[in-house]
C-alpha distance (Angstrom), angle and dihedral (degrees) to the residues before:
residue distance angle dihedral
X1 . . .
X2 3.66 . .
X3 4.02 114.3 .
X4 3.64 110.9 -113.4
X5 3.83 101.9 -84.0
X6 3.84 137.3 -163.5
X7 3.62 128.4 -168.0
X8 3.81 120.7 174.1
X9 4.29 124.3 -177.6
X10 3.26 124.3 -160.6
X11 3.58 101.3 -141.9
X12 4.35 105.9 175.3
X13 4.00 114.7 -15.3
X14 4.24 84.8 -100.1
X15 3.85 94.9 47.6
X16 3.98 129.7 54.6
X17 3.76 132.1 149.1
X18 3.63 136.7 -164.3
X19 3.72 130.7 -133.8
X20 3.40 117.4 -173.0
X21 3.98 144.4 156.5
X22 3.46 139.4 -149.9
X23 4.16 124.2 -159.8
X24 3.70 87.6 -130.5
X25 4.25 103.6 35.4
X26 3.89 93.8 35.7
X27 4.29 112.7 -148.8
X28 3.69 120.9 -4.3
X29 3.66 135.8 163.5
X30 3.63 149.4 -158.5
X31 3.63 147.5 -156.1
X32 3.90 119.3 -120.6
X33 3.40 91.3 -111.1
X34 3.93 89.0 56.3
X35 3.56 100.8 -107.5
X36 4.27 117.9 128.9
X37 3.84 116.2 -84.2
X38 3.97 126.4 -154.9
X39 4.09 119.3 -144.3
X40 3.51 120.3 -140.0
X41 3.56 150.1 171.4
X42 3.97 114.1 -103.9
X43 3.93 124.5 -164.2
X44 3.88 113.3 -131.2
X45 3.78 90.0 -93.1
X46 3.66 93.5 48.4
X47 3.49 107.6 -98.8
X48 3.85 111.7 145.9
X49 4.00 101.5 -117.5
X50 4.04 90.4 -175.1
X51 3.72 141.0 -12.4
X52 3.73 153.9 175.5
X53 3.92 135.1 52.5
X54 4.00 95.3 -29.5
X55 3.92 83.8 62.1
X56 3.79 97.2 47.5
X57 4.18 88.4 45.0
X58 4.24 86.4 49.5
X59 4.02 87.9 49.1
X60 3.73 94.6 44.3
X61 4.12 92.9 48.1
X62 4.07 89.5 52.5
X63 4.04 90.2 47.6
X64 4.12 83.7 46.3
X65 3.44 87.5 52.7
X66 3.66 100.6 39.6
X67 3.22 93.6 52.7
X68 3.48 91.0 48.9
X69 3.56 91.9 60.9
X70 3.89 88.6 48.9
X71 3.47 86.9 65.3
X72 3.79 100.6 42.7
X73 3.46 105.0 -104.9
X74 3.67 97.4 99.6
X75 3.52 101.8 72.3
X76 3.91 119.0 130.3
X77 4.02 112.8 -85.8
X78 3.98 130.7 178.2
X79 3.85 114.9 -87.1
X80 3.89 118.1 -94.3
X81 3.33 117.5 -110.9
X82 3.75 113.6 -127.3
């Protein structure tokens, strides 16, 4: 599992938010006034394509596996028969 993780930007010196994730809770954010965030998918014009906790559980499975691949266990392998 993923090492409990925490990733703050600084976006404008009135507006921050935190992304963080837990081995056990998987992606969450909040605002920078402390109150829960949502992620989502936004179109090029804005529009929200998707959103809530299936996003952030999507997000946190790529970073699992990316990371995963970072540390060389990620590399292609033959299907398991089942």
């Amino acid at each position: 599992m993923l090492q409990d993780l925490l990733i703050e930007r600084q976006m404008k010196s009135d507006e921050a938010h935190t992304i963080f994730a837990l081995s056990y809770e998987g992606l969450s954010a909040v605002t920078a006034d402390g109150k829960p965030a949502q992620f989502a998918i936004v179109d090029e014009v804005g529009k929200v394509i998707a959103s809530r906790k299936h996003i952030a559980d999507a997000a946190f499975h790529v970073t699992r596996a990316y990371r995963m691949f970072l540390m060389g266990k990620g590399y292609l392998s033959r299907p398991h028969k089942g």
